[in-house]
C-alpha positions in Angstrom: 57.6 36.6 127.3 60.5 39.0 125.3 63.4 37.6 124.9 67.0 38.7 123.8 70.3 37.4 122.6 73.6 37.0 124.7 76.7 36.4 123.4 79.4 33.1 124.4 83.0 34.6 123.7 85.6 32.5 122.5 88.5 30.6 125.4 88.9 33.8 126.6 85.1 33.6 128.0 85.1 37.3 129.3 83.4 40.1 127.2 85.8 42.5 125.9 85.1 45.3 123.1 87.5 42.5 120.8 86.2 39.3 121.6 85.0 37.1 118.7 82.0 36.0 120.2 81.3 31.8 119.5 77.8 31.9 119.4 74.7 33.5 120.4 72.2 32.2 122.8 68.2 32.8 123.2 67.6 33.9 127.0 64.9 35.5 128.5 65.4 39.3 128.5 68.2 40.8 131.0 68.7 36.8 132.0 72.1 35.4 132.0 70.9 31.9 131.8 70.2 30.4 128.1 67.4 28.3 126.8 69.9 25.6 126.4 70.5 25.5 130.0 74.1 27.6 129.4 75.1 29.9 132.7 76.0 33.5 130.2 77.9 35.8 131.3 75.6 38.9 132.7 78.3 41.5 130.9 78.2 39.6 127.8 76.9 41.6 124.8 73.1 41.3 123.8 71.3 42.1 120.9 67.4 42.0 120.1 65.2 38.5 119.1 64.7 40.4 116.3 68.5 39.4 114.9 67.4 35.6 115.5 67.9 33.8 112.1 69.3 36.8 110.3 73.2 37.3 109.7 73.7 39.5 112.3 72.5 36.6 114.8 74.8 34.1 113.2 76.5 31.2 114.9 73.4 30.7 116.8 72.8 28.1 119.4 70.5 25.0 117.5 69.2 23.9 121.0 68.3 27.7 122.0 66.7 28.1 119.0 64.5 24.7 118.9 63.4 25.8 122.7 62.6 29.6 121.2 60.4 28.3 118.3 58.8 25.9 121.0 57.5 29.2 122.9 56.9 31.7 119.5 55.9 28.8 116.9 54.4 32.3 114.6 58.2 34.1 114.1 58.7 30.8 111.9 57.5 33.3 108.7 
């Protein structure tokens, strides 16, 4: 299953091109709906699995990413 990373904006809560984002959440690619059970917004910004436990991918979401390692236990290194 591929899967991608969606951003949670700050109070505001609607993407904009400005908006810090708060942290970024696992979900199931084009979903809206994160592995921690979060509703996303579908406009948010995404970016590949790939940036999962990089800098680029940082804050991340601890509960998406204990449910991500529970369905690819080999992208642990």
């Amino acid at each position: 299953m591929e899967h991608e990373m969606r951003a949670e904006y700050e109070e505001s809560g609607r993407p904009r091109a400005d908006a810090p984002v708060k942290i970024w959440h696992m979900v199931r690619l084009d979903g809206a709906h994160a592995m921690c059970g979060r509703e996303l917004d579908p406009a948010a910004a995404t970016q590949s699995a790939e940036a999962w436990g990089t800098p680029a991918g940082e804050p991340f979401c601890h509960s998406c990413g204990a449910m991500y390692l529970r369905e690819h236990p080999q992208d642990t290194g």
